[in-house]
C-alpha positions in Angstrom: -51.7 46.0 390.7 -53.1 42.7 391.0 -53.6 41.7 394.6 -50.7 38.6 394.4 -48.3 41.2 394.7 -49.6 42.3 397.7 -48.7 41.0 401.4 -51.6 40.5 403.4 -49.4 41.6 406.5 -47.6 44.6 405.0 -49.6 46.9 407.3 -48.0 46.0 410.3 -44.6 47.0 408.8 -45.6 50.5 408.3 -46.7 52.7 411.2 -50.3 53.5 412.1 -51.0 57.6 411.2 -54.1 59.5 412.6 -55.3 60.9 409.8 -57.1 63.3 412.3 -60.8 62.1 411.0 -63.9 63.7 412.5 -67.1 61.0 413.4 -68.5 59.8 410.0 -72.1 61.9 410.8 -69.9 65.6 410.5 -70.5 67.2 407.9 -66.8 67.6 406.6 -66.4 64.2 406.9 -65.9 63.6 403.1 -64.0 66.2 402.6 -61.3 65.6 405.3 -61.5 61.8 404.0 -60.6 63.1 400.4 -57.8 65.2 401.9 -56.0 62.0 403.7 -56.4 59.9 400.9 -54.7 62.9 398.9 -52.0 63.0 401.7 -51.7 59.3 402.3 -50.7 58.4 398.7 -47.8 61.2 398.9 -46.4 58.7 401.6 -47.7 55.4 400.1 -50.1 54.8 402.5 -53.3 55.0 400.5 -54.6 51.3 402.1 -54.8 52.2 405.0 -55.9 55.8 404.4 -58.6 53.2 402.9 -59.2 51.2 405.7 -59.6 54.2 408.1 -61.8 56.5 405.9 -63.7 54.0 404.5 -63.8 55.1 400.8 -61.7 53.4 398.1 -59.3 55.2 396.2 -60.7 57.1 393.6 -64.5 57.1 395.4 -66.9 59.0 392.7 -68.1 61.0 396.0 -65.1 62.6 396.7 -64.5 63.6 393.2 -66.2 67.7 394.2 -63.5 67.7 397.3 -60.5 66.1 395.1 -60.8 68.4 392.2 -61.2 71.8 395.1 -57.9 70.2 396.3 -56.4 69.8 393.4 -57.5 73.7 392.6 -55.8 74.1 395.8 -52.7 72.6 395.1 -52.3 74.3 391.6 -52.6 77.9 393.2 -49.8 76.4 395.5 -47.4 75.0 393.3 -47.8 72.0 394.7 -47.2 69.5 391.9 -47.2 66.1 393.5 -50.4 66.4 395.4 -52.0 68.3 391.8 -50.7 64.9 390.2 -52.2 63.1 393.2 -55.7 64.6 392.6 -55.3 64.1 389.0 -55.0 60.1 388.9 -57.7 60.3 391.7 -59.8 61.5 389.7 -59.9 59.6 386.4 
């Protein structure tokens, strides 16, 4: 979506979620950060999921801890966080 169609102060419309990160030097860092990207698109959120993880949707990093997730999801039945994962991933 280009960025035009974006309001520079549309996060301040939408309320402020703890995303319940650990300090950036633990070790599970990334792979809670993958999990609230996951979890913050589900809600439309993913910007500032971006802002407070510090990875981009879509972050070539996370890609080992997205596709566990999406394993996760699949054994789950979870299809909306599976389809999540997916488009994360490509």
């Amino acid at each position: 979506m280009s960025q035009a169609f974006l309001r520079d102060d549309a996060e301040g419309e939408m309320p402020r979620r703890n995303y319940g990160l650990p300090d950036r030097d633990d070790p599970d860092y990334d792979r809670i950060a993958a999990r609230a990207l996951l979890e913050a698109a589900r809600v439309s959120e993913t910007q500032l999921a971006e802002r407070q993880t510090g990875y981009y949707w879509g972050e070539p990093k996370l890609h080992p801890y997205v596709e566990a997730l999406r394993a996760e999801a699949e054994a789950a039945g979870d299809e909306r966080l599976e389809q999540l994962a997916r488009r994360f991933l490509r």
